[in-house]
TORPALO-824861 format. One line per 3 residues: their letters; for each residue x, y, z negated of N, C-alpha, C, O. Coordinates in Angstrom, 2 decimals, decimal comma. Each point is the difference from the previous one (the first is absolute). Layout:
// residues N
A> X Y Z X Y Z X Y Z X Y Z; ...
//
This chain:
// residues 105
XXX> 31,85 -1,47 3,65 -1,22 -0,77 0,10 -0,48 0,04 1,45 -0,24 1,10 0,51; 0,11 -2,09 0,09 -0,22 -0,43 1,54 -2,00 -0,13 -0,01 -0,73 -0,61 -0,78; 0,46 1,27 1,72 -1,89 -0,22 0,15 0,21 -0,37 0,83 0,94 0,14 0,78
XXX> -2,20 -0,96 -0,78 -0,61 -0,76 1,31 -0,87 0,98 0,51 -0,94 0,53 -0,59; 1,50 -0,23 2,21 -1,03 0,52 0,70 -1,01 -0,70 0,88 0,14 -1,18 0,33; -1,22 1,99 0,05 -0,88 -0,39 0,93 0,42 0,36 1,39 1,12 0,39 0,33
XXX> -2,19 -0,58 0,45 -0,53 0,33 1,18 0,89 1,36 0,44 0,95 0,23 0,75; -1,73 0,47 -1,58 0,16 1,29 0,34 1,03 0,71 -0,55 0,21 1,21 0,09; 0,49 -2,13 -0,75 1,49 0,34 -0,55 0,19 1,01 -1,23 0,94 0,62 -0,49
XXX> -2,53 -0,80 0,19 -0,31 0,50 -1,53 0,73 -1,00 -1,14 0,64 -1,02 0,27; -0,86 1,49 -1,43 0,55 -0,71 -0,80 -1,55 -1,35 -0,56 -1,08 0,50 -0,29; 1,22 -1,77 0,25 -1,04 -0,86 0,09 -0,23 -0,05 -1,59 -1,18 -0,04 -0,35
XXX> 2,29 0,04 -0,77 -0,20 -0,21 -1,11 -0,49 1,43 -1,12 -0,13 -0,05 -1,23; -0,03 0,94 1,92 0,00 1,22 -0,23 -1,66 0,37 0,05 -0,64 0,50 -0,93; 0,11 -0,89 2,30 -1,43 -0,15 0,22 -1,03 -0,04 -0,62 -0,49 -1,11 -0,22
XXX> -0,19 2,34 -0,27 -0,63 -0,34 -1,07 -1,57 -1,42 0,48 -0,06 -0,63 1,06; -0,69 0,56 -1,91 -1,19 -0,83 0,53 -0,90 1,44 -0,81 0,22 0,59 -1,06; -1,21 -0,43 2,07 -0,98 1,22 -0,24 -0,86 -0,16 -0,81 -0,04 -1,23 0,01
XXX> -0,96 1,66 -0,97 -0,91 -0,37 -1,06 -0,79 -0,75 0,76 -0,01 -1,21 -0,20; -0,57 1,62 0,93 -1,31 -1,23 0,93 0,63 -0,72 -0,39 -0,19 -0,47 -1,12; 1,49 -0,02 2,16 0,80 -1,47 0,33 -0,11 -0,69 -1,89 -0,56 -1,00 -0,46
XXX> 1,18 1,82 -0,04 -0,23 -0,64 -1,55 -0,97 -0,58 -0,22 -0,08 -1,20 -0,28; -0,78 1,98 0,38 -1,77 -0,55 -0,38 -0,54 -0,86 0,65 -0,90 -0,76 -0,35; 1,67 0,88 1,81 -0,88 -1,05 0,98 0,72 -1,16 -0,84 -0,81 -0,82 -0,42
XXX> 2,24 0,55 0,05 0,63 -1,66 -0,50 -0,53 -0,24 -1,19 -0,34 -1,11 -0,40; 0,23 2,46 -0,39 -0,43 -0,75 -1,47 -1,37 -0,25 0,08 -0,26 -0,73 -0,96; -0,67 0,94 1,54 -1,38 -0,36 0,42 0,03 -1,50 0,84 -0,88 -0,72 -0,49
XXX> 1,52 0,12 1,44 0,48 -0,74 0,20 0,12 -1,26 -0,30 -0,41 -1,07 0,46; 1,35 1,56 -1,72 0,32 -1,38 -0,76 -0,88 0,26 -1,30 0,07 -0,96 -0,77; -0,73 1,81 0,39 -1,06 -0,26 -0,77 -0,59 -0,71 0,59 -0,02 -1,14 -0,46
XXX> -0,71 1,35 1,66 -1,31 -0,96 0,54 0,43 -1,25 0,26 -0,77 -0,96 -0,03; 1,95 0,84 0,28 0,49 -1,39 -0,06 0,14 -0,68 -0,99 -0,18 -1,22 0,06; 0,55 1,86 -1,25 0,17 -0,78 -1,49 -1,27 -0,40 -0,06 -0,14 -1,19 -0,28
XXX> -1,32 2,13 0,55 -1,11 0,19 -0,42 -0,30 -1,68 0,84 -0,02 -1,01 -0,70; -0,10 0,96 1,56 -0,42 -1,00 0,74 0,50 -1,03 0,04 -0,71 -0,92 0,40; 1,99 0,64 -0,73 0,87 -1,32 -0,60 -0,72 -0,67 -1,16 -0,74 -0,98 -0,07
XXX> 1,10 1,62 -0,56 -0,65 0,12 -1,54 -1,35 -0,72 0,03 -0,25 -1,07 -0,56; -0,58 1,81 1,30 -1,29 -0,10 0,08 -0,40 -1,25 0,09 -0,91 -0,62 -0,54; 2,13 0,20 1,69 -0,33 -1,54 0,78 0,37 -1,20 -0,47 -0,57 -1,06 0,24
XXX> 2,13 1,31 -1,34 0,69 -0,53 -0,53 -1,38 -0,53 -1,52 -0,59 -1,06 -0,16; 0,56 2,11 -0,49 -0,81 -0,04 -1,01 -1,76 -0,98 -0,23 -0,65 -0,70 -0,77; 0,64 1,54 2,50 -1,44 -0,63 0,13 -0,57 -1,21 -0,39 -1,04 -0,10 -0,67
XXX> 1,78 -0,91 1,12 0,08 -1,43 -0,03 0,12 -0,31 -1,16 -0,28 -1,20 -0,06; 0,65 1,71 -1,33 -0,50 -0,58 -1,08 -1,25 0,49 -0,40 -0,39 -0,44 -1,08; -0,37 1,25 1,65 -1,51 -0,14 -0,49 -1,02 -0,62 0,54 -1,11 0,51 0,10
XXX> 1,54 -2,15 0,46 -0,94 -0,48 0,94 0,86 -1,22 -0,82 1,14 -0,39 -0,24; -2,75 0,05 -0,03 0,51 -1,88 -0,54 -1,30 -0,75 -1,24 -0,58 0,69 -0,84; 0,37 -2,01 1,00 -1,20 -0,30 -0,75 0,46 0,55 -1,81 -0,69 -0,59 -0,83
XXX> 1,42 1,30 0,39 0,24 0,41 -0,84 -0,67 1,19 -0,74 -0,46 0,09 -1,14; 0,57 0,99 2,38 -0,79 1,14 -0,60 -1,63 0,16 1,31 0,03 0,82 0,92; -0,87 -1,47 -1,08 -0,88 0,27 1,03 -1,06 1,34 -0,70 -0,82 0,57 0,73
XXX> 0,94 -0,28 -1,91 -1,05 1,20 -0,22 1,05 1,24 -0,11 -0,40 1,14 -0,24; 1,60 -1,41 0,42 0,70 1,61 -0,37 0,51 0,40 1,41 0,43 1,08 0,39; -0,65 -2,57 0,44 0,52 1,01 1,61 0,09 1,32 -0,02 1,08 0,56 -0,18
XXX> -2,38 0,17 0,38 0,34 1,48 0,35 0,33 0,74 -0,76 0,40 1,12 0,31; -0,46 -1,48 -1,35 1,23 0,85 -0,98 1,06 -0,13 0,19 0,56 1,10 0,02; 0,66 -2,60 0,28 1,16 0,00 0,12 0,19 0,50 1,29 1,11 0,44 0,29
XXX> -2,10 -0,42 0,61 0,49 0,90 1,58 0,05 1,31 -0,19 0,92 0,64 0,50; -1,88 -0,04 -1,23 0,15 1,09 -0,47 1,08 1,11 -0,61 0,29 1,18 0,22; 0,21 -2,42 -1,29 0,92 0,45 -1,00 1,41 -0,35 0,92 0,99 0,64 -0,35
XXX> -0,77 -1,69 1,62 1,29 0,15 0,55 -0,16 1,35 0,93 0,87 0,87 -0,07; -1,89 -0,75 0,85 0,16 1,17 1,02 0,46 1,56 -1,07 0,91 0,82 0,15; -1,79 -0,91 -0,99 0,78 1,21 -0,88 1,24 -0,04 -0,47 0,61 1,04 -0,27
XXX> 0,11 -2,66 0,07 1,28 0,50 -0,44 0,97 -0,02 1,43 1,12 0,46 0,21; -1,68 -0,91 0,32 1,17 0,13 1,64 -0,02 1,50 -0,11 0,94 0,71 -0,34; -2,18 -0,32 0,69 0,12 1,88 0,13 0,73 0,66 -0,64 0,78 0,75 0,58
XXX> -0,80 -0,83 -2,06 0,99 0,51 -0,79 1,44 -0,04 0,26 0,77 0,96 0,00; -0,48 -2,24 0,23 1,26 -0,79 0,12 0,28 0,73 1,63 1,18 0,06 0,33; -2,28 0,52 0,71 0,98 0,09 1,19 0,17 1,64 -0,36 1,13 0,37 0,34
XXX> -1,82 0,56 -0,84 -0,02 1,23 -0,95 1,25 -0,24 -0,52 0,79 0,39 0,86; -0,42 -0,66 -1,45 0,89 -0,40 -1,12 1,50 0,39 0,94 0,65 1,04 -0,11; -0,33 -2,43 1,19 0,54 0,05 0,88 0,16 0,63 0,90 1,15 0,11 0,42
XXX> -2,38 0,65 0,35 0,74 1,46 0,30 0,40 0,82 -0,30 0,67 0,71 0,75; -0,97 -0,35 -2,32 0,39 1,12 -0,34 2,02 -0,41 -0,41 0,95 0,77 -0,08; -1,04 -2,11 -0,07 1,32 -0,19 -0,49 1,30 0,36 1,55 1,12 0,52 0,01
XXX> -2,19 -1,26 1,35 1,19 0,40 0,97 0,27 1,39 0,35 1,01 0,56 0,42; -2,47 -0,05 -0,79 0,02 1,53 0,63 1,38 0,83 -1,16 0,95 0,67 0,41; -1,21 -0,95 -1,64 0,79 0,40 -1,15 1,65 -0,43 -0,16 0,77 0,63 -0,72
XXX> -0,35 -1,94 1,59 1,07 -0,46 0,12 0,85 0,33 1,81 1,12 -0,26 0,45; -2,14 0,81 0,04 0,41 0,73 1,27 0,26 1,27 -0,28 1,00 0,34 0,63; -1,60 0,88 -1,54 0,13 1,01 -0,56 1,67 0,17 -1,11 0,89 0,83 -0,19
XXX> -1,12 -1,68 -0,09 1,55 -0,20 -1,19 1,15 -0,54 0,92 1,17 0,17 -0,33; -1,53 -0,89 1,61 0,75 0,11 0,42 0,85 0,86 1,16 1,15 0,02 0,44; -2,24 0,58 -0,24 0,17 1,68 0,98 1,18 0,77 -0,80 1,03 0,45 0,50
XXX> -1,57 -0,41 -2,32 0,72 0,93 -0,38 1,38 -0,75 -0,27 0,90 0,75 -0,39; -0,71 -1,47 0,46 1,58 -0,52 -0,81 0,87 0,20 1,73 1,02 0,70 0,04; -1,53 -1,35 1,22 0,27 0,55 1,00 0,58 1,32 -0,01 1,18 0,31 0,13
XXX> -2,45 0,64 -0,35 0,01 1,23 0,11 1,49 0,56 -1,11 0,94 0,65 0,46; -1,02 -0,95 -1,52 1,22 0,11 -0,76 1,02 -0,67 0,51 0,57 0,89 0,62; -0,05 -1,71 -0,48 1,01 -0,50 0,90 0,57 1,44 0,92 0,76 0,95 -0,18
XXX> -1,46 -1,35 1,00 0,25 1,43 1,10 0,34 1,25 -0,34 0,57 0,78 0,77; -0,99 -0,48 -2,21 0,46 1,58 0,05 1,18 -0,04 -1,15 0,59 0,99 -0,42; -0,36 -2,44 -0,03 1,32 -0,26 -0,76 0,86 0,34 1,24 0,66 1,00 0,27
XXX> -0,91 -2,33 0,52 1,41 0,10 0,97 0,21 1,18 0,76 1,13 0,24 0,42; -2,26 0,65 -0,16 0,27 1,65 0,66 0,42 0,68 -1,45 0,75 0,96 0,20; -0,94 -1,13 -1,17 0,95 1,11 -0,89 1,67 -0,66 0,25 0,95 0,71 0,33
XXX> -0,88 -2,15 -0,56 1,31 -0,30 0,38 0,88 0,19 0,72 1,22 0,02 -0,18; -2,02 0,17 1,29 0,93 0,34 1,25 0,09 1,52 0,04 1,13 0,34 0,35; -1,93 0,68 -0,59 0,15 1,15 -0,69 1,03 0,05 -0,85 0,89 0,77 0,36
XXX> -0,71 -1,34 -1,35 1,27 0,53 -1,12 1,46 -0,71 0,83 1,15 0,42 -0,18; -1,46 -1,34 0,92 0,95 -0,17 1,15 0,42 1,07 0,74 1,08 0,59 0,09; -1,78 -0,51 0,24 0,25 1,13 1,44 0,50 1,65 -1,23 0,44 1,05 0,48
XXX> -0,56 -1,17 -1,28 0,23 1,10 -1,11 1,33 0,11 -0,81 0,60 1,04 -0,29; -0,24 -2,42 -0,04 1,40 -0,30 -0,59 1,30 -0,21 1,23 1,12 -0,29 -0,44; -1,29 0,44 1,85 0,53 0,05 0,70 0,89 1,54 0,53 0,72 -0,02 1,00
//
C-alpha cells in the first residue's frame, strides 16, 4: 500500500484532523445547511395567500433550518468519526500483516 506524502514527507493520508478541526467543519456545514434552508424555504412564506400566518410560517421555517443544520452537524461530525475509525482499522490490519510477514519468513 503506497501513501501519499506531504510537505514534510509525513504520511498525508494518515493525518489525523484534530477534534477542534472536526467541530470547526461539522459546525460549518451546519450553519450552512441552517442558512440555505433558511433562504431556500423562506420564500414560501411570503405571498397574498397566507397574509395573517406570516410570522408563524417565518417562525416555524427558522426553527426547522436550525434543527436541520443541528441535525447536519452532528451527521458530518459522526461520519468524520466513523471514518477515522475504519482508517484507523485499516492501518493496524495492514501492520499485523506485514508483522505475520516479517514472521513467516
Amino acid at each position: 500500500m503506497q501513501d501519499i506524502r506531504d510537505r514534510d514527507g509525513g504520511s498525508a493520508a494518515r493525518t489525523p484532523l484534530r477534534l477542534g478541526a472536526r467541530l470547526a467543519v461539522a459546525l460549518g456545514c451546519g450553519l450552512a445547511a441552517t442558512i440555505v434552508s433558511g433562504l431556500v424555504a423562506g420564500g414560501s412564506c411570503t405571498g397574498p395567500d397566507l397574509p395573517t400566518f406570516d410570522s408563524t410560517c417565518s417562525e416555524l421555517v427558522a426553527s426547522l433550518s436550525a434543527r436541520l443544520g443541528v441535525v447536519v452537524a452532528v451527521v458530518v461530525l459522526l461520519l468524520g468519526l466513523v471514518g477515522r475509525g475504519i482508517l484507523r482499522a485499516a492501518e493496524e490490519s495492514e501492520a499485523r500483516r506485514v508483522r505475520d510477514d516479517r514472521e513467516d519468513r
